[in-house]
Backbone bond lengths (Angstrom), bond angles and torsions (degrees), N, CA, C in turn:
res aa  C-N    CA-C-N  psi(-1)  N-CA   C-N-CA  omega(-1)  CA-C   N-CA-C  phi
1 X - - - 1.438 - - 1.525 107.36 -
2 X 1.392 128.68 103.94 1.466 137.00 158.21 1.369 125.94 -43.71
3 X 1.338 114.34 -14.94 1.356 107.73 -160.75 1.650 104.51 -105.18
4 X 1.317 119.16 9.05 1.702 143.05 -170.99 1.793 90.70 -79.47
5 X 1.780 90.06 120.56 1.497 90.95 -173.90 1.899 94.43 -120.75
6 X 1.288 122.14 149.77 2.048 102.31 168.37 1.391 95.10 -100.78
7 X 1.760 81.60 145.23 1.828 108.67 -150.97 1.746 67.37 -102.48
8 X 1.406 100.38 -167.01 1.846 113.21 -176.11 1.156 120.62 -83.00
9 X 1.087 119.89 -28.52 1.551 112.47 165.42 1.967 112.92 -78.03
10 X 0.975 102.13 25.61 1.824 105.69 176.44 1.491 126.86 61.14
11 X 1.385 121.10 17.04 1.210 116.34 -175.93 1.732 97.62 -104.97
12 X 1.366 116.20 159.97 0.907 129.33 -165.24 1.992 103.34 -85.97
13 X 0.934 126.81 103.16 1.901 112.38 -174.88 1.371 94.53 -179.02
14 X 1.283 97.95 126.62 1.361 117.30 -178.53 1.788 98.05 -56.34
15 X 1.099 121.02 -177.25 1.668 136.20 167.66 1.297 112.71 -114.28
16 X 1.460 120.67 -49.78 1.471 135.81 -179.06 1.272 108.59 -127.72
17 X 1.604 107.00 150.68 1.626 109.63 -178.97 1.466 81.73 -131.37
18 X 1.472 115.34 171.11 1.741 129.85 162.16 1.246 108.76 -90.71
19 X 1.204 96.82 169.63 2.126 92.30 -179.69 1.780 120.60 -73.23
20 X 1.694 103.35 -21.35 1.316 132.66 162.27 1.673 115.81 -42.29
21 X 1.549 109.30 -55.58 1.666 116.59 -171.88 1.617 92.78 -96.62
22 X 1.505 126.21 -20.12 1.518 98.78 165.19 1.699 123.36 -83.58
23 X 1.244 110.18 -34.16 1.885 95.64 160.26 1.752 113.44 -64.29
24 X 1.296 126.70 -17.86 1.604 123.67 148.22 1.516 94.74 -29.44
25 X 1.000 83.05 -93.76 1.731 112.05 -146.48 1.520 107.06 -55.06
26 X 1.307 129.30 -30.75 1.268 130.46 -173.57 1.641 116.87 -105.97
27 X 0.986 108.12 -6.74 1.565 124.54 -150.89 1.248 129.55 17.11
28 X 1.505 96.74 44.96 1.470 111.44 171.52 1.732 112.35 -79.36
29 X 1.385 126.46 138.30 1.579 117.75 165.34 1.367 117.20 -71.94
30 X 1.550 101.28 156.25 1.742 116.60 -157.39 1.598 82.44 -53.38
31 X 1.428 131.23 -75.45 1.937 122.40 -154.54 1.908 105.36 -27.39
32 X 1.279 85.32 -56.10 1.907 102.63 174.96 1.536 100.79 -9.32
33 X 1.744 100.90 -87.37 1.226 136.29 -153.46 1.826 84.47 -55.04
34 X 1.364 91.65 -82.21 2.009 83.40 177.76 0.773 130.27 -17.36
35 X 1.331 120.12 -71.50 1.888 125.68 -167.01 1.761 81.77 -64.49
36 X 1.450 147.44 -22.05 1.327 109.50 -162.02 2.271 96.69 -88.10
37 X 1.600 97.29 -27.53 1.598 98.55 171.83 1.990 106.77 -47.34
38 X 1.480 88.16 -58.28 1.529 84.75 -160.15 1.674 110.94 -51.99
39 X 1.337 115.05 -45.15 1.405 111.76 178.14 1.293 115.46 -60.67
40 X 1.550 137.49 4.56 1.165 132.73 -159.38 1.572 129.62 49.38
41 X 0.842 113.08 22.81 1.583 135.34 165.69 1.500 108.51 -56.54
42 X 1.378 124.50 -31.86 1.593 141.33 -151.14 1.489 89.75 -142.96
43 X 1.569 94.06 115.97 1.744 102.08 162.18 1.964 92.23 -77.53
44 X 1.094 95.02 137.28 1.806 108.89 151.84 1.463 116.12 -154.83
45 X 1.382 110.17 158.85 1.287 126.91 -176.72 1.530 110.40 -120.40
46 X 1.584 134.09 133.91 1.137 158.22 166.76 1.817 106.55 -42.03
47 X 0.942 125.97 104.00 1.471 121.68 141.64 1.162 125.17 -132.95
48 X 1.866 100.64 98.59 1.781 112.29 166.83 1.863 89.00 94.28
49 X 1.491 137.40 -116.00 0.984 125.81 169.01 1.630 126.70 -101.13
50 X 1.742 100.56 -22.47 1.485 127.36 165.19 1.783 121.25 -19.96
51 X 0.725 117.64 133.17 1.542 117.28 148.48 1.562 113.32 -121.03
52 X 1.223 98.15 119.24 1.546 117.49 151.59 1.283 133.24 -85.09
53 X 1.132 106.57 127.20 1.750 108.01 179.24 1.370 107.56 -94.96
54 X 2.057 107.52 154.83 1.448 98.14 176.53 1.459 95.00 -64.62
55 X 1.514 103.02 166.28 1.395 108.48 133.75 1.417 146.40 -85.86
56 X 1.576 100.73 26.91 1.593 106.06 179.12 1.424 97.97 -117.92
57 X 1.626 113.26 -21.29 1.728 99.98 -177.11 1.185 86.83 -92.70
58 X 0.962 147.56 -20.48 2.167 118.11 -173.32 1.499 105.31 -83.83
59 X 1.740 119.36 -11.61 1.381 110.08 162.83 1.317 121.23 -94.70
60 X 1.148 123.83 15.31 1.785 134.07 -168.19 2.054 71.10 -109.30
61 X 1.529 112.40 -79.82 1.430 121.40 -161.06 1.383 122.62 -39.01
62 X 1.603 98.91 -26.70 1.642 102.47 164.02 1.231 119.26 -92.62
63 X 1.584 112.09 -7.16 1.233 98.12 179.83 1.445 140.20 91.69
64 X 1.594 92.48 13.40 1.612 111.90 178.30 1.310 111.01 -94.82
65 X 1.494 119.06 137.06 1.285 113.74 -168.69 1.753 93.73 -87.66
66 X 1.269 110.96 154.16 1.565 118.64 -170.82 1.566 113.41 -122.76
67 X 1.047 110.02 1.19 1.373 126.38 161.10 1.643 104.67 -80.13
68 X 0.935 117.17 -32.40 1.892 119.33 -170.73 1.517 102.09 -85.21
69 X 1.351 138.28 1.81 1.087 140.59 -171.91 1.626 98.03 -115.14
């Protein structure tokens, strides 16, 4: 994954993904990802028209434990 930036505490994990690199990564389809924004299922934040998702709720929302990593 290219888009892995180190945040301040030194671990390698992106912060935000686009809705683009989360049907990547999940191979969920874009409505998917939506209906899971609109229900608030997915923290995201606004930039310009964009939504970004955290990258800690689309790994809670899928359901990956993040302690095992």
């Amino acid at each position: 994954m290219d888009t892995l930036q180190a945040n301040v505490t030194g671990r390698k994990t992106p912060l935000t993904i686009t809705i683009k690199s989360a049907m990547e990564l999940s191979g969920l389809s874009r409505p998917t990802i939506n209906r899971a924004i609109w229900a608030k299922k997915l923290r995201t934040t606004h930039v310009g028209s964009r939504h970004l998702i955290f990258f800690d709720s689309f790994q809670q929302f899928l359901g990956i434990d993040q302690s095992a990593a």
